[in-house]
N, C-alpha and C positions, 0 to 999 in steps of 0.2 A: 504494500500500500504506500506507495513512493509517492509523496504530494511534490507537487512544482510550487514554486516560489509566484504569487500572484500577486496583482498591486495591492488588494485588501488583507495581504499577508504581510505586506513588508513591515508595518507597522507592530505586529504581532510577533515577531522571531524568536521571543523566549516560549512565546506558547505553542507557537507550533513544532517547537524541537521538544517542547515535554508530551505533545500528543505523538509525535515519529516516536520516543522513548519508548513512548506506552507501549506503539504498535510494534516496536520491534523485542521489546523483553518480553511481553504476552503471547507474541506471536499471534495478532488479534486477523493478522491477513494471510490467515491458512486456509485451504480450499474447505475442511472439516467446520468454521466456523463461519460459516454462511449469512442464517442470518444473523448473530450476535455483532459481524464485520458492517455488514448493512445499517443494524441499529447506532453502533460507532458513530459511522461517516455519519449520518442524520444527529446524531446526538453533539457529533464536534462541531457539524457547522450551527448547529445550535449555543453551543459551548462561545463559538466563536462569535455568533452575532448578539448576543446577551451578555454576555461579562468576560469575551475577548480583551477588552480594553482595561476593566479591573484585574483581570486576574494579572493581563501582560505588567501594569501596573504595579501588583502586589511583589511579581518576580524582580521587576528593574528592583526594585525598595531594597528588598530581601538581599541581592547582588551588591547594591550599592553600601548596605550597610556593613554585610560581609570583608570589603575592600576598601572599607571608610579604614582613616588613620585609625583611632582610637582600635578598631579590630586590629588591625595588621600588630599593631603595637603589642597589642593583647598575646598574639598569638606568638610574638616574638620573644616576650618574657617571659610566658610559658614553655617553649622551646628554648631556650636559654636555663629558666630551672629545671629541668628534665636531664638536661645536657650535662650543666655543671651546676648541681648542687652546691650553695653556700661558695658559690664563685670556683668550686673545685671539681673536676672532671671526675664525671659519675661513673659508677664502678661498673665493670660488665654485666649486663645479665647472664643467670648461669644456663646453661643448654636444655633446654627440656627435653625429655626422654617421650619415644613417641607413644606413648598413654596419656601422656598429659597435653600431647598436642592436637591427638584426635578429641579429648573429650572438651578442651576448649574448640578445636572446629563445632565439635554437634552441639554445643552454647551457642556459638556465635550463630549460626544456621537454625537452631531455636527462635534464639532472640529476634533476627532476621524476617522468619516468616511469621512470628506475634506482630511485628511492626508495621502491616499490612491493615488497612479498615479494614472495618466488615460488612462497608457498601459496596469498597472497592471489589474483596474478593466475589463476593453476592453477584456484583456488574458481570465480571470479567468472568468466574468460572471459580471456582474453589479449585481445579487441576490446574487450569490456566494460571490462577495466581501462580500456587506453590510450584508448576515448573518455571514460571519467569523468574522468582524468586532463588529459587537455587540455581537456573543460569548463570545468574547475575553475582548469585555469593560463588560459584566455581571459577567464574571468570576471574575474580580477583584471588586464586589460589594459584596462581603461577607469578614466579617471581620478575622473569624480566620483564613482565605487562604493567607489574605492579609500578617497578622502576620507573619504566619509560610513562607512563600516567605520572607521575611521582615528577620528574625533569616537563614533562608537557605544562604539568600545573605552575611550579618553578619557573618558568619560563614567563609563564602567561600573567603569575605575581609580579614579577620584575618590572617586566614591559609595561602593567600598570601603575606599578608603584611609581616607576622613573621613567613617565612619561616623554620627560624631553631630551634622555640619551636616544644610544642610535643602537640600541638592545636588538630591534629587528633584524638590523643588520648583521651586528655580532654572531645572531642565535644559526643565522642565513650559511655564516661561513662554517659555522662549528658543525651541521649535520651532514652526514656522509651522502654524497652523490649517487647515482646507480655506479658509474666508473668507479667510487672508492669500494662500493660493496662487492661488484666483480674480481675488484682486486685483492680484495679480503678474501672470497670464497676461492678463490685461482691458490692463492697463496703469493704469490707476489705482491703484496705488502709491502 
């Protein structure tokens, strides 16, 4: 269910990439969901001609205050005491042995699918929830996804935090080319 970018869209881009979200962790545009896909579309453009403009609204706010000083700040002296406690570089964590790793996964994946309403999962499917749901918690079990989201987001901090360095540029030279990654995968390096 790929929507194109329309003039009565442009205006709306936080909310129509939370409705793509929707549609692509539910998988709401599967041939099996028929009419539930049809109630959707009828329901988003509903969505969008009724409180389109609030909800995009409520996102910008929600963004804005996320990325305001006072946050970043926040977020930076709490990553500072985590880092180094009492000004002093914090101690290792010690390895968790994999009992304790699985039973924090089936927590987290708990937690996870409690955090779900219960109009959303009602709307969407109680199966539909719970497989989007653990999609979306498996996706973020591999580690170099995690990284490179991890450097994307970093990235995308920077560039708004120091809006009038030349950050874009930098970030433009730092990422590998297809030529650097063929040369990587060849071994000629």
């Amino acid at each position: 269910m790929t929507d194109t970018l329309s003039a009565e869209d442009e205006d709306n881009i936080p909310l129509r990439v939370l409705l793509l979200l929707m549609d692509e962790v539910f998988e709401l545009g599967t041939k099996n969901k028929w009419i539930r896909r049809h109630v959707i579309v009828i329901l988003r453009t509903l969505v969008r001609r009724t409180f389109g403009d609030r909800i995009n609204r409520k996102i910008m706010e929600q963004v804005e205050w996320l990325t305001s000083a006072e946050q970043i700040a926040e977020l930076v002296k709490v990553f500072r005491d985590s880092m180094w406690p009492n000004g002093v570089i914090g101690p290792y964590a010690p390895a968790r042995d994999d009992a304790t790793k699985i039973r924090t996964q089936t927590a987290a994946r708990t937690m996870l699918l409690g955090s779900v309403p219960e109009e959303l999962r009602r709307f969407i499917g109680a199966d539909a929830t719970e497989n989007g749901v653990v999609r979306m918690f498996n996706m973020f079990q591999y580690k170099r996804f995690n990284k490179r989201l991890f450097y994307l987001l970093l990235e995308a901090l920077i560039e708004t935090v120091f809006k009038d360095n030349k950050f874009p540029d930098i970030f433009k030279t730092l990422h590998p080319t297809p030529q650097h990654k063929e040369r990587r995968e060849s071994g000629r390096w």
